[in-house]
C-alpha positions in Angstrom: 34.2 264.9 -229.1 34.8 265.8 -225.5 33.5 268.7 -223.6 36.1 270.1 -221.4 34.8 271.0 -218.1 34.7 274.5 -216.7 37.9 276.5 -215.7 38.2 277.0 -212.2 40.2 279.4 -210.0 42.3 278.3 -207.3 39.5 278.3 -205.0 37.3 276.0 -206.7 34.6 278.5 -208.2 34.3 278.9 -211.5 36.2 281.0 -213.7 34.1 282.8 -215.5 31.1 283.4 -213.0 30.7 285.0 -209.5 32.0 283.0 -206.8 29.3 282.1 -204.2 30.5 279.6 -201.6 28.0 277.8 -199.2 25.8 280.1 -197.1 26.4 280.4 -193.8 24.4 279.9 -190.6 23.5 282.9 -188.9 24.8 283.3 -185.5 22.4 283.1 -182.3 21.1 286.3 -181.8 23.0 288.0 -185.1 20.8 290.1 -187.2 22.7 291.8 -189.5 24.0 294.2 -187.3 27.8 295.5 -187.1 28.7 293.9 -183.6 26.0 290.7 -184.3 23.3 292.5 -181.6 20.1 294.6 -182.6 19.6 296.9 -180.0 15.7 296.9 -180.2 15.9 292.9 -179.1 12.8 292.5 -176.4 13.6 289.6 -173.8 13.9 287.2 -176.2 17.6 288.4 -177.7 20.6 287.4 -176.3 21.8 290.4 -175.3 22.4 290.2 -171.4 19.5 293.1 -169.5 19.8 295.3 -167.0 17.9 294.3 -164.0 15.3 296.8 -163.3 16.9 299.2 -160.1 13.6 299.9 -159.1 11.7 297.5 -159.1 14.2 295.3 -157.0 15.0 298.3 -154.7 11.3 298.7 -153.6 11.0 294.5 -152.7 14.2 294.8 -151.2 12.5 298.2 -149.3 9.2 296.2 -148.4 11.4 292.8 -147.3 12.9 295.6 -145.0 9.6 297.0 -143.8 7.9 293.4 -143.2 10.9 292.3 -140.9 10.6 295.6 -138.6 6.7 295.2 -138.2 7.6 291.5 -137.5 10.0 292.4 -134.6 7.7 295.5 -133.5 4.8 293.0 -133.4 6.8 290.2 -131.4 8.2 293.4 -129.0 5.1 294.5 -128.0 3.5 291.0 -127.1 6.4 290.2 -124.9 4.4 290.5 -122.0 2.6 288.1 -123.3 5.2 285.6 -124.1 6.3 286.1 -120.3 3.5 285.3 -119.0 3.0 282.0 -120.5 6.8 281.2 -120.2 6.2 281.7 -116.3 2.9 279.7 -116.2 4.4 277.3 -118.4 7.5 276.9 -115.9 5.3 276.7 -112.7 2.8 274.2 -114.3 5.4 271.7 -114.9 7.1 272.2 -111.6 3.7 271.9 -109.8 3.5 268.5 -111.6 4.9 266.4 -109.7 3.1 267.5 -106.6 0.0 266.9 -108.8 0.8 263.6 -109.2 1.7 262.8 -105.8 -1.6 263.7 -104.6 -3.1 261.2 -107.2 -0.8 258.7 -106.2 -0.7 259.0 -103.1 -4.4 259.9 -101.9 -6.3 258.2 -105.2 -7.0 261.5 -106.2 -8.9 262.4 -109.8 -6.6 265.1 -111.7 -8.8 267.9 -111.6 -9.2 267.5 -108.0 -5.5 267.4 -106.9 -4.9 270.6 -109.3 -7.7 272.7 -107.1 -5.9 271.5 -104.1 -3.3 272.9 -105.2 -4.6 276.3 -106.5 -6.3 276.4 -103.2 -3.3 275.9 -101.2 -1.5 278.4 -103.2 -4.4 281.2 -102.7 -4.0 280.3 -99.1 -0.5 281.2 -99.0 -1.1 284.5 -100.8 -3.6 285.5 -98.2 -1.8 284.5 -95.3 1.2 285.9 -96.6 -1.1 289.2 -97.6 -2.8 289.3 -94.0 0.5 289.0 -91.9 2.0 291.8 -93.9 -0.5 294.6 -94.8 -1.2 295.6 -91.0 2.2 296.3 -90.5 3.0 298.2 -93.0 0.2 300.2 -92.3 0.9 300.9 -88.9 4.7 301.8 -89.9 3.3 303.9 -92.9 1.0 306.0 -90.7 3.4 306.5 -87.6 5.9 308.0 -90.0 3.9 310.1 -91.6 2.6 311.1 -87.8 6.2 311.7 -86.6 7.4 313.1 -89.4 6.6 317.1 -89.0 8.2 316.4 -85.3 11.3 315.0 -87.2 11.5 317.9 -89.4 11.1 320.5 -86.3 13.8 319.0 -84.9 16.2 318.9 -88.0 15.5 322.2 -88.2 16.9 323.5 -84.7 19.5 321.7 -85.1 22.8 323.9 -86.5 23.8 321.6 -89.4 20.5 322.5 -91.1 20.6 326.0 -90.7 24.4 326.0 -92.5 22.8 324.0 -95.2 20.2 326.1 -95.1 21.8 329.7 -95.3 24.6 327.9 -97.9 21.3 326.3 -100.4 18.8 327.8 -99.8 16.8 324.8 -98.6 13.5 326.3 -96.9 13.0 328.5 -99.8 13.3 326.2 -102.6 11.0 323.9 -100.7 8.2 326.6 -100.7 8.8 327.1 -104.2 8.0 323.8 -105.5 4.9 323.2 -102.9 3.4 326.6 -104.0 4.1 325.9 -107.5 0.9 325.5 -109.9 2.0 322.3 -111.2 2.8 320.8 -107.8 -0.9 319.2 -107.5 -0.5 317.9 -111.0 3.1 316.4 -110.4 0.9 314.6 -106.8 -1.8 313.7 -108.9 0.3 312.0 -111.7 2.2 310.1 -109.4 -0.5 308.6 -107.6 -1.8 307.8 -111.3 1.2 306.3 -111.9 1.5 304.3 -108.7 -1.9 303.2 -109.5 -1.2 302.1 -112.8 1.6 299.8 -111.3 -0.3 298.0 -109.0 -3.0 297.5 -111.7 -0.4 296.0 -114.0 0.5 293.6 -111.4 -2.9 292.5 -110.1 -3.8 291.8 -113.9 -0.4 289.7 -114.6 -1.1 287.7 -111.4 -4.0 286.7 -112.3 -2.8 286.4 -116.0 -0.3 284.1 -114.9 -2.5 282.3 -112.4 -5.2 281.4 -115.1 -2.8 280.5 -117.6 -1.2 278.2 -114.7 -4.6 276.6 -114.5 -5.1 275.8 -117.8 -1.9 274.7 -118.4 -1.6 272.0 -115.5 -5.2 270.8 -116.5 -3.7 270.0 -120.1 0.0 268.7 -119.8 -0.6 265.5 -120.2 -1.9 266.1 -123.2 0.5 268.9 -124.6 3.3 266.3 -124.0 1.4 263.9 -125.5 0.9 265.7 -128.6 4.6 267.0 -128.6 5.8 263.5 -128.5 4.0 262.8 -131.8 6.3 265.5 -133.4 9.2 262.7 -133.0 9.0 259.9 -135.2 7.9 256.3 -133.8 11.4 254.6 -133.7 12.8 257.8 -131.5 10.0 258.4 -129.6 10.7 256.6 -126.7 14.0 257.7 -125.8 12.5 261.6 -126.3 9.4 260.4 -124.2 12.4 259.6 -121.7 14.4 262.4 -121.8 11.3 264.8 -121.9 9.9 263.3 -118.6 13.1 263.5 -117.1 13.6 267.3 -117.8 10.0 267.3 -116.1 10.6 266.2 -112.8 13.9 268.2 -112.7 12.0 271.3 -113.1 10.0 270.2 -110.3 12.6 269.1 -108.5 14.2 272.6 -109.3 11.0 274.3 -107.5 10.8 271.4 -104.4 14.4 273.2 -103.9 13.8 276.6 -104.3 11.2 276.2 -101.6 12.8 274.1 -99.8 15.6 276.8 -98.9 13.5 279.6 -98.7 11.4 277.5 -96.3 14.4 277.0 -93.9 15.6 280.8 -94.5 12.5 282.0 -93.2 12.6 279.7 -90.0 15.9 281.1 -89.3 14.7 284.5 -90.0 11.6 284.2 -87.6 13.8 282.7 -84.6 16.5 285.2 -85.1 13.9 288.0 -85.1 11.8 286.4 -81.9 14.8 286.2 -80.1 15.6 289.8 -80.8 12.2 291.2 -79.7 11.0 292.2 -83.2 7.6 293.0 -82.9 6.6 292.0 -87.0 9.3 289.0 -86.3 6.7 286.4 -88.5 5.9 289.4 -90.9 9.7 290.0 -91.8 10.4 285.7 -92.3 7.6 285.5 -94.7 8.9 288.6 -96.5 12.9 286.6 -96.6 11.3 283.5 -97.2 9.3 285.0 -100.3 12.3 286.8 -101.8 14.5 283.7 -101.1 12.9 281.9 -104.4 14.5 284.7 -106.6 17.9 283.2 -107.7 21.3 284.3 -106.5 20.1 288.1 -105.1 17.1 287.1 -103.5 18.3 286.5 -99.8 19.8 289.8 -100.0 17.1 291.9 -100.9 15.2 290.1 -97.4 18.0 290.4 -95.7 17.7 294.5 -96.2 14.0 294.9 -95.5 14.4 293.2 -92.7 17.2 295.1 -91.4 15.8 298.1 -92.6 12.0 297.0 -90.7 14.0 296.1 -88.0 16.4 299.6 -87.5 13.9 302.0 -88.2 13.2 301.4 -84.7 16.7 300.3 -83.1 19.7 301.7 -85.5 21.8 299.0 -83.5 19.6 296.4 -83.5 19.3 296.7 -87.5 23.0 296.7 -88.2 23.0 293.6 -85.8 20.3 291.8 -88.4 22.0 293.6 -91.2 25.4 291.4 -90.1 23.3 288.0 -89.2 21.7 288.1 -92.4 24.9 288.6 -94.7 26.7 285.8 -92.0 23.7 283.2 -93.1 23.5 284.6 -96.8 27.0 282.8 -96.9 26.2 279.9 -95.1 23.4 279.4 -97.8 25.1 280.2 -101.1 27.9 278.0 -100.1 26.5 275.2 -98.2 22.6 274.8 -98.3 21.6 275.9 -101.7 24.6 273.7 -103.6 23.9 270.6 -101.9 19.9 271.2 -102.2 20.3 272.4 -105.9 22.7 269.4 -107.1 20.6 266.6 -105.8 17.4 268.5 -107.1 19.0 269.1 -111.0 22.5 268.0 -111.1 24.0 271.2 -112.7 27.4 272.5 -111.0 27.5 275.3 -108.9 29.4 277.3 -111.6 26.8 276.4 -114.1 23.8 277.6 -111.9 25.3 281.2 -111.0 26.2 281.7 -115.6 23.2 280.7 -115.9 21.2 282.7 -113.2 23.7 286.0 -114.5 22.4 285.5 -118.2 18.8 284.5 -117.8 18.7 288.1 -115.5 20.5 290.0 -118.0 18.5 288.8 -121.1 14.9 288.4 -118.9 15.4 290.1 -115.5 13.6 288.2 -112.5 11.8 285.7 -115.0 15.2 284.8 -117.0 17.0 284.1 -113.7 14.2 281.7 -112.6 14.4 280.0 -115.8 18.1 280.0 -116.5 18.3 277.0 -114.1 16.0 274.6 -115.7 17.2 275.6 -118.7 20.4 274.7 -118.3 19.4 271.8 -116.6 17.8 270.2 -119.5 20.7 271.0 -121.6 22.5 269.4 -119.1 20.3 266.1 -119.6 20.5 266.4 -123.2 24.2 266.7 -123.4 24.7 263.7 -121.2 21.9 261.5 -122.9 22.4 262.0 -126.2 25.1 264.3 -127.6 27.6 262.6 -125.5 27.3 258.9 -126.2 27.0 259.9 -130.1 30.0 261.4 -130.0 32.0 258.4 -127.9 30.5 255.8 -130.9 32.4 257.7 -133.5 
């Protein structure tokens, strides 16, 4: 007797009882919900989140507030940076006449960089004794002739038409007799004050830092060397010493014209009968170091010192000075400048316009060197790298 199996529907169940088929997997993050989400899933569902607003709205708010106090705090120690920019710059160029005296005369370190400080405070002082008496005596005769000068401008009929058209005279006694006129005087000589001060205390900023840094280059080179690893450190070593001496060739320049401007000066003021004739060639040979605008700013004290007392006399220097300003921009400084860093003309002037507009005087007695070293760099390295490839 055979038992006949169960019936079974088209689908494979049997016929008679409910037709389960094989339980399926739940999905990844289904759990019995209508769309396969629960809405009360924590961070473990797999429903995508909604980043927090505020939460990435205040770090983006204090990311904000830390780069602002960053550039606030590098702002107000700019000074600062200056000043050890500049001392940096004129320790290096001071260098090489550091090592010439050790060469040279067998001199320790330490004493060839006093020689040098002392040579340099010399300067100042000669420089400070040849032009303070002067400009005294100049300062005090004006103020002596001056209430003559205004008698006179005041008989004379042009004044008295400006006068009765402005009311000149009046307005005058208005702001002497004002209350606040002492204050405005007083202020002003504070503020005058105050600028000097600032100077005297970057001077001797500069000067100190100066110090310090030509007693410890060796060393700071040294140490920057180390940066570089062993197998490239002697072509950096090479390269570094070589943007060294430019810089002081740079400086051996930069004196070196405003030496021979302020012998031209001197002569050209002797032979006029200029009373402060070594006075006003220290003052062109001083302003001569600052790049491109230097000569002329000497060139106008000098005919300005000079025409105070002869008008024709200081349009005469006023024309000799502009004459030789030429003669230097275009002749002396180029040839001086291109065996002392090598740079093109062209190159110099960018770079002088640049460092001014970004720095003022100290970025235009940096641009040079600056660009000088890139020169070096360019010509050493990025240029034979590319000619291999």
């Amino acid at each position: 007797m055979s038992v006949d199996a169960p019936a079974t529907g088209a689908t494979g169940a049997p016929a008679g009882g409910p037709r389960e088929g094989p339980k399926a997997e739940p999905e990844p993050g289904a759990t019995g919900g209508g769309n396969g989400t629960d809405p009360s899933a924590g961070p473990s569902g797999g429903g995508a989140q909604r980043p927090n607003y505020f939460v990435v709205g205040f770090v983006g708010a204090l990311g904000v507030l830390s780069a602002w106090l960053l550039v606030e705090a590098l702002t107000g120690a700019r000074a600062v940076f200056i000043y050890i920019l500049v001392a940096l710059f004129l320790a290096v160029g001071l260098n090489p006449v550091i090592e010439l005296l050790r060469h040279r005369l067998r001199m320790p370190r330490w004493a060839a960089i006093v020689t040098v400080c002392l040579a340099l405070l010399a300067f100042v002082a000669v420089f400070t004794w040849a032009i303070v008496p002067p400009l005294t005596e100049q300062v005090s005769g004006f103020v002596s002739a001056l209430p003559g000068a205004i008698d006179h401008l005041r008989n004379t009929a042009f004044f008295h038409e400006v006068d009765h058209r402005y009311n000149v005279l009046e307005r005058l006694e208005g702001v002497v007799t004002g209350g606040d006129f002492g204050q405005r005087i007083f202020g002003g000589l504070v503020g005058v004050g105050q600028v000097v001060f600032n100077w005297l205390f970057a001077l001797s900023t500069v000067f100190i830092l100066t110090l310090f840094f030509m007693a410890s280059l060796p060393g700071m080179m040294d140490v920057s060397y180390r940066f570089v690893p062993r197998s490239r450190r002697g072509g950096v070593r090479e390269i570094g010493d070589e943007i060294v001496r430019r810089i002081g060739a740079f400086i051996a320049g930069q004196l070196v014209v405003a030496a021979f401007g302020g012998v031209v000066a001197f002569f050209f003021l002797w032979a006029i009968g200029s009373a402060y004739a070594l006075t006003l060639a220290l003052v062109v040979a001083v302003t001569a170091l600052i790049p491109l605008v230097g000569t002329s700013i000497g060139a106008l004290a000098a005919a300005l010192a000079v025409g105070v007392s002869d008008l024709w006399l200081g349009l005469i220097t006023l024309v000799f000075f502009l004459v030789y300003q030429q003669i230097e921009s275009y002749v002396i400084s180029p040839r001086v400048m291109r065996h002392a860093v090598d740079v093109a003309p062209t190159a110099n002037i960018t770079a002088a316009l640049v460092g001014g507009a970004l720095l003022g005087l100290v970025g235009a007695l940096l641009a040079i060197p600056t660009v000088a070293a890139l020169t070096l760099v360019l010509k050493k390295v990025v240029f034979p790298r590319l000619e291999r490839r």
